[in-house]
Each structure stands twice: as C-alpha cells, then as structure tokens.
DSSP file (Angstrom, degrees, kcal/mol; ACC not computed):
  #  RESIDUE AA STRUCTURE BP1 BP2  ACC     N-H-->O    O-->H-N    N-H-->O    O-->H-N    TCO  KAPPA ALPHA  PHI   PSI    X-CA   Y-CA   Z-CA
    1    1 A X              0   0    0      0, 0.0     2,-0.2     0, 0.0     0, 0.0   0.000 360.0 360.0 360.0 131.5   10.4  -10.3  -17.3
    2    2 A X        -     0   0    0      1,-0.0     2,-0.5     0, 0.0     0, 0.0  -0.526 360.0-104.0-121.0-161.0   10.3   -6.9  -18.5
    3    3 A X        -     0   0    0     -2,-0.2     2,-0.5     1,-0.0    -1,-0.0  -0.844  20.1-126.7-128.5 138.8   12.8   -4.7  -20.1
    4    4 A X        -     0   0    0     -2,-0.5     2,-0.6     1,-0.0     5,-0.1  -0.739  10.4-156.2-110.3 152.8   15.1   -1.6  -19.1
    5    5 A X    >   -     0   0    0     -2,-0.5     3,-1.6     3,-0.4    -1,-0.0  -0.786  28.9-113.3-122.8 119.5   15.4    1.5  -20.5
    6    6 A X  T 3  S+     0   0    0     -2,-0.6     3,-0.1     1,-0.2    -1,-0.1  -0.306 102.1  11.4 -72.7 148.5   18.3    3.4  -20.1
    7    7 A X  T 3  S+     0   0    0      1,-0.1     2,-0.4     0, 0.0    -1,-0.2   0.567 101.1 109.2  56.6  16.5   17.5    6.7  -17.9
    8    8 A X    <   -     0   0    0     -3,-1.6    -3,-0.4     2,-0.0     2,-0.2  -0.863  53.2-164.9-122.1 119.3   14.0    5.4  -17.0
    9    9 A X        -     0   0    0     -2,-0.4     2,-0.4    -3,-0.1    -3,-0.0  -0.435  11.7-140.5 -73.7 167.7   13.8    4.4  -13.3
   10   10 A X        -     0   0    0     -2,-0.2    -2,-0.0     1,-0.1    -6,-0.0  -0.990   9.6-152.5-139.9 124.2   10.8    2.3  -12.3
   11   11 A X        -     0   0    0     -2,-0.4     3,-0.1     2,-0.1    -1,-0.1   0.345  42.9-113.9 -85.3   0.1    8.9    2.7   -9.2
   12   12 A X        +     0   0    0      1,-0.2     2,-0.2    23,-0.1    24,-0.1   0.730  69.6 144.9  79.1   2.3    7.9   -0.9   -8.9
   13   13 A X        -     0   0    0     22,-0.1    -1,-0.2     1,-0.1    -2,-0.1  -0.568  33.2-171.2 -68.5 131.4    4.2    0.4   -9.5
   14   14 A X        +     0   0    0     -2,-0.2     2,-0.3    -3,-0.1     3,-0.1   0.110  68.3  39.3-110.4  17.7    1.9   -2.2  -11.6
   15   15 A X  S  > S-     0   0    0      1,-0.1     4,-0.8     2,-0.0     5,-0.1  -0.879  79.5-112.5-153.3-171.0   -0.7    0.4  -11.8
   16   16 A X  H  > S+     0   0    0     -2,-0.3     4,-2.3     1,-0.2     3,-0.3   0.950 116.2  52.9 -74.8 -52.3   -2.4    3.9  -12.1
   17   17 A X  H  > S+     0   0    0      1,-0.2     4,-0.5     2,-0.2    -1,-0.2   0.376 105.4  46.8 -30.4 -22.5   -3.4    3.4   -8.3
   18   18 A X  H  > S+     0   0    0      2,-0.2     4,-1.8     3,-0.1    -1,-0.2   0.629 110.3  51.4-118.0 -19.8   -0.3    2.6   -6.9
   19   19 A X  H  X S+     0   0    0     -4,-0.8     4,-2.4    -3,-0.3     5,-0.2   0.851 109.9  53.4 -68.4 -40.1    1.6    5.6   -8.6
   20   20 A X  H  X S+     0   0    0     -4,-2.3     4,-3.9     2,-0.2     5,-0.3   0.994 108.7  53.3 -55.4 -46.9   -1.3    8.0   -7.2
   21   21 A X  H  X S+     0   0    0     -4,-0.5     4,-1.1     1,-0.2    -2,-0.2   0.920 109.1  43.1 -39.0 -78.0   -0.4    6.4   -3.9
   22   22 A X  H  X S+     0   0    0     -4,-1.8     4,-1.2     1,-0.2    -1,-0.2   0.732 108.8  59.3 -53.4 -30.9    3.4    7.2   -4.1
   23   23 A X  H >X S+     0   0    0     -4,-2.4     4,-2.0     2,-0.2     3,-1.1   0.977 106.4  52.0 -52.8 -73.3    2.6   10.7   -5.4
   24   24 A X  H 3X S+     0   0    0     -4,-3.9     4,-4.4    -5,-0.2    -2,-0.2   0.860 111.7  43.1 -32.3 -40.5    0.6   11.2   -2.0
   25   25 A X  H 3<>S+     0   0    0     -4,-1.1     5,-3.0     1,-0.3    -1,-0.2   0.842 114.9  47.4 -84.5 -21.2    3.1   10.2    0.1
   26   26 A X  H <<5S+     0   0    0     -4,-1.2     3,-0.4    -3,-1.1    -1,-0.3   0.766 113.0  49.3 -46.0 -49.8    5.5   12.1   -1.7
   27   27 A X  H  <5S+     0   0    0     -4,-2.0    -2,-0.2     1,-0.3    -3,-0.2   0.958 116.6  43.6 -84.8 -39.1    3.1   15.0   -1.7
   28   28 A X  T  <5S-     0   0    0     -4,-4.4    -1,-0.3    -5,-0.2    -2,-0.2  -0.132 113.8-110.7 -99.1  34.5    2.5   14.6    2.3
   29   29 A X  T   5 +     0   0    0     -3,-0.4     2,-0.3     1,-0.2    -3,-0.2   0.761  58.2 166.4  56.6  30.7    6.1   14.0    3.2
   30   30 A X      < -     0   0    0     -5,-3.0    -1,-0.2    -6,-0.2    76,-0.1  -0.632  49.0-102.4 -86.1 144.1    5.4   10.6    4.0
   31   31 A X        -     0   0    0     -2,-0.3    -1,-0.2    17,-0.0    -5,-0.1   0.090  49.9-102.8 -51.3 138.4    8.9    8.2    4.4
   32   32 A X        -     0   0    0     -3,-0.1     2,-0.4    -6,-0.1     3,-0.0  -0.389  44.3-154.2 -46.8 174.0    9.0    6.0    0.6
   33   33 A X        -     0   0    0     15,-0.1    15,-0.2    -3,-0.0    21,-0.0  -0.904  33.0 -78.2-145.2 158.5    7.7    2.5    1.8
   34   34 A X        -     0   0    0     13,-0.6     2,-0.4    -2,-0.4    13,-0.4   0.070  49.6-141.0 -42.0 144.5    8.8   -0.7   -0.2
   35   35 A X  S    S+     0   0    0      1,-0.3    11,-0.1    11,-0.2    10,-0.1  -0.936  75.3   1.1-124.6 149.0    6.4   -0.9   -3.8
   36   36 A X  S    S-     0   0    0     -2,-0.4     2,-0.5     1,-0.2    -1,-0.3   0.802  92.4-177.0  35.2  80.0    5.2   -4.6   -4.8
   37   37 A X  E     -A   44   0A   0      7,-4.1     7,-1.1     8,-0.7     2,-0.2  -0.937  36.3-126.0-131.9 139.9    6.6   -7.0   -2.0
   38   38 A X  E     +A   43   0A   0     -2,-0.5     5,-0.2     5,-0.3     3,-0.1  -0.394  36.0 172.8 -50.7 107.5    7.0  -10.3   -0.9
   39   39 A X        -     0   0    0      3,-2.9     3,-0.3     1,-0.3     2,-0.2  -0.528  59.1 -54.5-122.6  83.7    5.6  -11.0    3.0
   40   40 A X  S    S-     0   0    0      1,-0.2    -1,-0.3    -2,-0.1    39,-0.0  -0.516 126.9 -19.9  90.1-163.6    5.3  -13.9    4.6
   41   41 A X  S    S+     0   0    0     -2,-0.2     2,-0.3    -3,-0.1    -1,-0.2   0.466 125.1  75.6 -76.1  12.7    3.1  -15.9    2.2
   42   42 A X  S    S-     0   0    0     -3,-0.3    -3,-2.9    -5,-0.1     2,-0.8  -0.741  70.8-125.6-126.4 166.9    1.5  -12.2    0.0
   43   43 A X  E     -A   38   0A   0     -2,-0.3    -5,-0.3    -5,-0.2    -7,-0.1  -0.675  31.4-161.2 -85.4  56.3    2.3  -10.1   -2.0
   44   44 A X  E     -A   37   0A   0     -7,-1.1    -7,-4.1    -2,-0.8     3,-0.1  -0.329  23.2-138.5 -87.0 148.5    1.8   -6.3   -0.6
   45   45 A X  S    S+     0   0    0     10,-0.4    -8,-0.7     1,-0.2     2,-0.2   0.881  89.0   5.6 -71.9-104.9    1.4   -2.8   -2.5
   46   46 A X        -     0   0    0      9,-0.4     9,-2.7   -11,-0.1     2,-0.3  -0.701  60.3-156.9-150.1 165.1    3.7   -1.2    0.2
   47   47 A X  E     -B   54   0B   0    -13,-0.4   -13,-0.6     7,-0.2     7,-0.2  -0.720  20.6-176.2-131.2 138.1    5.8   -1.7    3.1
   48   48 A X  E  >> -B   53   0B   0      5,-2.0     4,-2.5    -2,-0.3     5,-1.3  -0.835  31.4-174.7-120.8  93.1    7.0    0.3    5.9
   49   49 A X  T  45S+     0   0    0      1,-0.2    -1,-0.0    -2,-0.2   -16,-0.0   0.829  76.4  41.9 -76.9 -15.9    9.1   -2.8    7.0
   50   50 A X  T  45S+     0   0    0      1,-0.1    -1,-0.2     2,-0.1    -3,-0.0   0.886 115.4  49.7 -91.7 -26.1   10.5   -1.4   10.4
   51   51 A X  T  45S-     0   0    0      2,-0.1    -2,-0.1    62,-0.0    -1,-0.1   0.886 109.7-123.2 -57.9 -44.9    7.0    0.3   11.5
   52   52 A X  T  <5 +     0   0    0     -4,-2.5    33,-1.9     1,-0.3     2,-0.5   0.854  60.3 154.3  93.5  43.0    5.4   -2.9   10.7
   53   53 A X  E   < -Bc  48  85B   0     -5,-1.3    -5,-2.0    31,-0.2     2,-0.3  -0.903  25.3-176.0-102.9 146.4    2.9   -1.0    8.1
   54   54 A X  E     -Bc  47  86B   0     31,-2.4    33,-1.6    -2,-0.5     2,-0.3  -0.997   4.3-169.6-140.2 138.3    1.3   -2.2    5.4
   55   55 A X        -     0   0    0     -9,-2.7   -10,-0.4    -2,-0.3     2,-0.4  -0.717   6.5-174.1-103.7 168.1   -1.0   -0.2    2.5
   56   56 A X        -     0   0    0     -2,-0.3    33,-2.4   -11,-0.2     2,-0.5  -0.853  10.6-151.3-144.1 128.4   -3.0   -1.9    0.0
   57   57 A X  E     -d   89   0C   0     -2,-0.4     2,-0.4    31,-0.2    33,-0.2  -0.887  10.4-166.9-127.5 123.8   -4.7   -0.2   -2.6
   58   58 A X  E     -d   90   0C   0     31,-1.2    33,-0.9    -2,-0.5     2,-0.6  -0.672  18.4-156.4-123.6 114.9   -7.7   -1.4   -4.0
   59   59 A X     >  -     0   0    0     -2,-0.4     4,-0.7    31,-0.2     3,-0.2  -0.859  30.1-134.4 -75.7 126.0   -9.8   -0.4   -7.4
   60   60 A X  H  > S+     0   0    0     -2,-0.6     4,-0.7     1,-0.2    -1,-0.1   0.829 103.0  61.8 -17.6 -46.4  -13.7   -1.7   -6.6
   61   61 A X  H >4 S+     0   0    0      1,-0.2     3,-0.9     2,-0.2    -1,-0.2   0.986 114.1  32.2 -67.8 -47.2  -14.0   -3.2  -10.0
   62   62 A X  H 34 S+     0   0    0     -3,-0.2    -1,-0.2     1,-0.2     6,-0.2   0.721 123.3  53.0 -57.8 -11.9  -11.1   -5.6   -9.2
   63   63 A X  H 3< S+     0   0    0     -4,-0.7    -1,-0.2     1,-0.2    -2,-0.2   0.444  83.0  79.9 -98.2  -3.5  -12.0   -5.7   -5.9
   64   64 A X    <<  +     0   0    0     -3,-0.9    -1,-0.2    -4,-0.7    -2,-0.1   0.462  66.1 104.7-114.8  -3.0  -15.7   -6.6   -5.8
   65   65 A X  S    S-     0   0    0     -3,-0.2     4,-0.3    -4,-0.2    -3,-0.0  -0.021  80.1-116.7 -35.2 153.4  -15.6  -10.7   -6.3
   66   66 A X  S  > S+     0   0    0      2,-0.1     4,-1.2     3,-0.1     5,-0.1   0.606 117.2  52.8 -62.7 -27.2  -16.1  -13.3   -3.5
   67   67 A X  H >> S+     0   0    0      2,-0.2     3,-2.4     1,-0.2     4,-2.2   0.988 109.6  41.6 -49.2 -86.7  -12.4  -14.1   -4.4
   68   68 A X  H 3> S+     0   0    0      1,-0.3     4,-1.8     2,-0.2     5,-0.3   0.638 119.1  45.1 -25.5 -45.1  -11.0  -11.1   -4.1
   69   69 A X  H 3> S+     0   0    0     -4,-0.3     4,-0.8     1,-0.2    -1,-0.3   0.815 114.9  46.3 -81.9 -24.6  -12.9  -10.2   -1.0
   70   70 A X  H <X S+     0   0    0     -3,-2.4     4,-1.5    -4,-1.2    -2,-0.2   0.633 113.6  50.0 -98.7 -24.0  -12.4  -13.6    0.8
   71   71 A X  H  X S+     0   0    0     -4,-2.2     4,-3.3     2,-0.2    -2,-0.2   0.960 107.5  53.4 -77.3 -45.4   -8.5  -13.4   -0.2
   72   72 A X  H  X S+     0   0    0     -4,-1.8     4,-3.5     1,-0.3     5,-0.4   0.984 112.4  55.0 -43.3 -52.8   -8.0   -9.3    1.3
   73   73 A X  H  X S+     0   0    0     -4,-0.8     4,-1.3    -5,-0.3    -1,-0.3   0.821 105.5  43.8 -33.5 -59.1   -9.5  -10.9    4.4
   74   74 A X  H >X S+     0   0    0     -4,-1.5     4,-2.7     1,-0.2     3,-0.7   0.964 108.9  59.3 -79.6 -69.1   -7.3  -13.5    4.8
   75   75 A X  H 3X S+     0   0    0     -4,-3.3     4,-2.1     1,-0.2    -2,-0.2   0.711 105.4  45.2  10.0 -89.3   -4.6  -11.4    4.2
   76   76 A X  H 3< S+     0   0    0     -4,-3.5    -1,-0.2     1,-0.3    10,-0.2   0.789 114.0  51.3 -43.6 -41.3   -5.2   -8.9    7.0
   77   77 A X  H X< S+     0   0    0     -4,-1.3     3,-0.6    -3,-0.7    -1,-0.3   0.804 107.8  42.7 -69.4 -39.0   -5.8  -11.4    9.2
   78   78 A X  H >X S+     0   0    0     -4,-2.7     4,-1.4     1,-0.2     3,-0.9   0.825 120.5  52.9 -88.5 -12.6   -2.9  -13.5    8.8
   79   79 A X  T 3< S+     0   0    0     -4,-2.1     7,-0.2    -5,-0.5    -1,-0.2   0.019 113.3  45.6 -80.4  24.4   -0.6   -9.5    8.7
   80   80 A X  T <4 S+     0   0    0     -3,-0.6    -1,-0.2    -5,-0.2    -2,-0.1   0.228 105.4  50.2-143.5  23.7   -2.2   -8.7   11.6
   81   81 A X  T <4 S+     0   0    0     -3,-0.9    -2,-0.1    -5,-0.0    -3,-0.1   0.409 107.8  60.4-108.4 -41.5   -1.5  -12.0   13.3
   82   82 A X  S  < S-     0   0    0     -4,-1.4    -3,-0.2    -5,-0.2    -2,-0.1   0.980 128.3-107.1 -61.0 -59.5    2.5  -11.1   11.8
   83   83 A X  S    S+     0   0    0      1,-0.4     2,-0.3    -4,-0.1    -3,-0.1   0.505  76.8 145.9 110.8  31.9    1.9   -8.1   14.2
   84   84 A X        -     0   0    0     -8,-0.1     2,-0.6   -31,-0.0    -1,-0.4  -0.976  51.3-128.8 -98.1 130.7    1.5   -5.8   11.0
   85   85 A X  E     -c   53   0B   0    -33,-1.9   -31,-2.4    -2,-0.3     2,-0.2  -0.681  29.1-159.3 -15.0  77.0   -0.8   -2.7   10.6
   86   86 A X  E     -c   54   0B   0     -2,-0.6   -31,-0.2    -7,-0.2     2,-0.1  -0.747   9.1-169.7-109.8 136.5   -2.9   -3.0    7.2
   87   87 A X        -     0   0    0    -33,-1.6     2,-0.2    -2,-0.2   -30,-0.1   0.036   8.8-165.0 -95.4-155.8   -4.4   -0.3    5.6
   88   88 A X        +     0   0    0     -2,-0.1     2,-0.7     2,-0.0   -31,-0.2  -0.667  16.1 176.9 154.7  94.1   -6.9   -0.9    2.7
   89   89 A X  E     -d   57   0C   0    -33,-2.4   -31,-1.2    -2,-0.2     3,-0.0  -0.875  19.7-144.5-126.1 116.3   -7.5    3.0    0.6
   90   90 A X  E     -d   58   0C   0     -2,-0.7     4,-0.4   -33,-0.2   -31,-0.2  -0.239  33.0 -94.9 -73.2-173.8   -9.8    2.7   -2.5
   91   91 A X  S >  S+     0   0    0    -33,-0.9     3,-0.7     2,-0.2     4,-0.4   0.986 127.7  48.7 -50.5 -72.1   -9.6    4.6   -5.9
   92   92 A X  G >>>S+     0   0    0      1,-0.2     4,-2.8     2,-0.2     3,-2.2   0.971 109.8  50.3 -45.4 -61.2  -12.3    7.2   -4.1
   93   93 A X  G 345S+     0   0    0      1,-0.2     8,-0.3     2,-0.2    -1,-0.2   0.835 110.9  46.2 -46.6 -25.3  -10.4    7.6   -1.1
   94   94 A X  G <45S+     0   0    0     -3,-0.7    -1,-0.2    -4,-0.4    -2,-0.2   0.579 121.4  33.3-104.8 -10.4   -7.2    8.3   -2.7
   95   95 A X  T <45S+     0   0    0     -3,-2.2    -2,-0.2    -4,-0.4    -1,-0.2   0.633 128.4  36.8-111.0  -7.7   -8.3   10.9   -5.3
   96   96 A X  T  <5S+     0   0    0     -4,-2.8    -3,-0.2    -5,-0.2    -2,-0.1   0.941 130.7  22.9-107.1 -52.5  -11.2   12.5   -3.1
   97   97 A X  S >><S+     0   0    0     -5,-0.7     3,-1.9     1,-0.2     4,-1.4  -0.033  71.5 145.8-117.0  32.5   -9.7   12.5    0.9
   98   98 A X  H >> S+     0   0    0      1,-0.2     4,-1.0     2,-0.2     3,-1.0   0.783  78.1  47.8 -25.2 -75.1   -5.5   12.3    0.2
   99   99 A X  H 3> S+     0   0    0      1,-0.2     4,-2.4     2,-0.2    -1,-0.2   0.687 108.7  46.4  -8.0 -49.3   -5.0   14.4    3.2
  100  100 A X  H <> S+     0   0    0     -3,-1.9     4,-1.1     1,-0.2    -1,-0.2   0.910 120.8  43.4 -82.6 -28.4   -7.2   12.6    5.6
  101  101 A X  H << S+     0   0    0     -4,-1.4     4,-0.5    -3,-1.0    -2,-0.2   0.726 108.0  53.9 -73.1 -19.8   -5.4    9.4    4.2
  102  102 A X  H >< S+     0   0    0     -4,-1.0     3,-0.7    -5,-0.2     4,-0.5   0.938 108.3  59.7 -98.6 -58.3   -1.7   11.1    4.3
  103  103 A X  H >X S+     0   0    0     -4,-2.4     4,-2.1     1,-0.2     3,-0.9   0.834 110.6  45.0 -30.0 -60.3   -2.8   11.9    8.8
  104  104 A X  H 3X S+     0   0    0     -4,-1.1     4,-0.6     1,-0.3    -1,-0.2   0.474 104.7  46.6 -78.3 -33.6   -3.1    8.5    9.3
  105  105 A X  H <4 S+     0   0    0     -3,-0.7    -1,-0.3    -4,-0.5     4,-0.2   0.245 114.6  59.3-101.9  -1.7   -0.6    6.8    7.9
  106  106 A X  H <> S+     0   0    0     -3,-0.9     4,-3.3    -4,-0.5    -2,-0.3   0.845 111.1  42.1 -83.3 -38.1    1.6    9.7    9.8
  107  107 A X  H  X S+     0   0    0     -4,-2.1     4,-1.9     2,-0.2    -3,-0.2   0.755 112.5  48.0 -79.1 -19.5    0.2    8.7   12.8
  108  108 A X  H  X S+     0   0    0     -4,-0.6     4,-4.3     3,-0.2     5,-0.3   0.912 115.2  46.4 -63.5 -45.4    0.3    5.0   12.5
  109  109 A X  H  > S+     0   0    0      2,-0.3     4,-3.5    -4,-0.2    -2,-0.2   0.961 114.7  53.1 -60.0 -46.2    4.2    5.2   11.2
  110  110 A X  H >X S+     0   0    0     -4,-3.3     3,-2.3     2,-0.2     4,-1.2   0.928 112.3  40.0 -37.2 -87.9    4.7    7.7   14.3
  111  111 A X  H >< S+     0   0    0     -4,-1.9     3,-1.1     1,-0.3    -2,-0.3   0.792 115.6  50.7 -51.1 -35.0    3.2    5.3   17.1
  112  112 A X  H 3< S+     0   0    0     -4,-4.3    -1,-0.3     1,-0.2    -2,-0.2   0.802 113.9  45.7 -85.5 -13.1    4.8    2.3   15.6
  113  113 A X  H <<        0   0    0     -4,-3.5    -1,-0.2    -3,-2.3    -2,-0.1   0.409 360.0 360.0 -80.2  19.5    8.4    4.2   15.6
  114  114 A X    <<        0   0    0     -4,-1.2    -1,-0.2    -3,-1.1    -2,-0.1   0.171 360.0 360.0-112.8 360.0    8.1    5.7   19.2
C-alpha cells in the first residue's frame, strides 16, 4: 500500500520507462491510455480499452530470462486471442525512435476507432 501526498498526483507509473512512455504520448498528442491494469488474467503497462490497444514496455535486462520471455509470449497470445492489439517498445526504442513509435500507435488507435 503506498502513501499520498497532498498535491502530488500519481500517474500510476512503477517505473522510469513507463513515465518516458506517457511523456511520448503526451508529447505526440496521443489519447492518455489506462497506466498499470488489470486484463483478463495480466497485468498491462497501458490500455486504450475501447481501441482494443495494448503497450508494454520492456527494459532488456528485466526482459532477457526464459521466464520473462516465455510469460510476454503468452501474454500476447492469449490478448490477441481477447481480440487486443499488443505492442512491445524497448528502452532503445523509446529514447532513440519516439516518433516512429508515436505513427504507429496513431494508426493503430485510428483503424481500431473507424
């Protein structure tokens, strides 16, 4: 349980990663999406629940297990079974190509609100 501090909102971020995220989208006009939610039986970094998007954003070092790799997996697969749209942006991706990542998640969130 953690503790609130009057005047400090909280973005629902558990990391450095997932505040750089919401800064992108932010930066690239992207709609907010849902931070740190419960779907179906996971957990997901963020939600466009009506598009039917999902982001996940992944440091290597955490990332780089047989666990870890075998769990993302199942993941996607059973959110893309749900008849969601999962993305997957690293560390690199997210400080080096923000733009090319900010197109993409416009165009998914387009075609799935059209």
């Amino acid at each position: 349980m953690g503790y609130r501090l009057d005047g400090v909102e909280s973005d629902n971020t558990r990391s450095d990663l997932e505040t750089l995220f919401l800064t992108l989208c932010a930066r690239y006009r992207l709609p907010p999406p849902e931070v740190n939610v419960k779907l179906g039986n996971w957990e997901v970094d963020f939600l466009w629940r009506a598009q039917r998007v999902v982001v996940e954003t992944d440091y290597w070092i955490y990332h780089r297990g047989s666990v870890a790799f075998e769990d993302d997996h199942g993941r996607d697969l059973d959110l893309r079974a749900a008849g969601y749209t999962a993305f997957r942006f690293t560390d690199r991706q997210l400080e080096n190509e923000p733009q090319r990542i900010a197109a993409v998640l416009h165009a998914a969130l387009e075609e799935a609100g059209s």
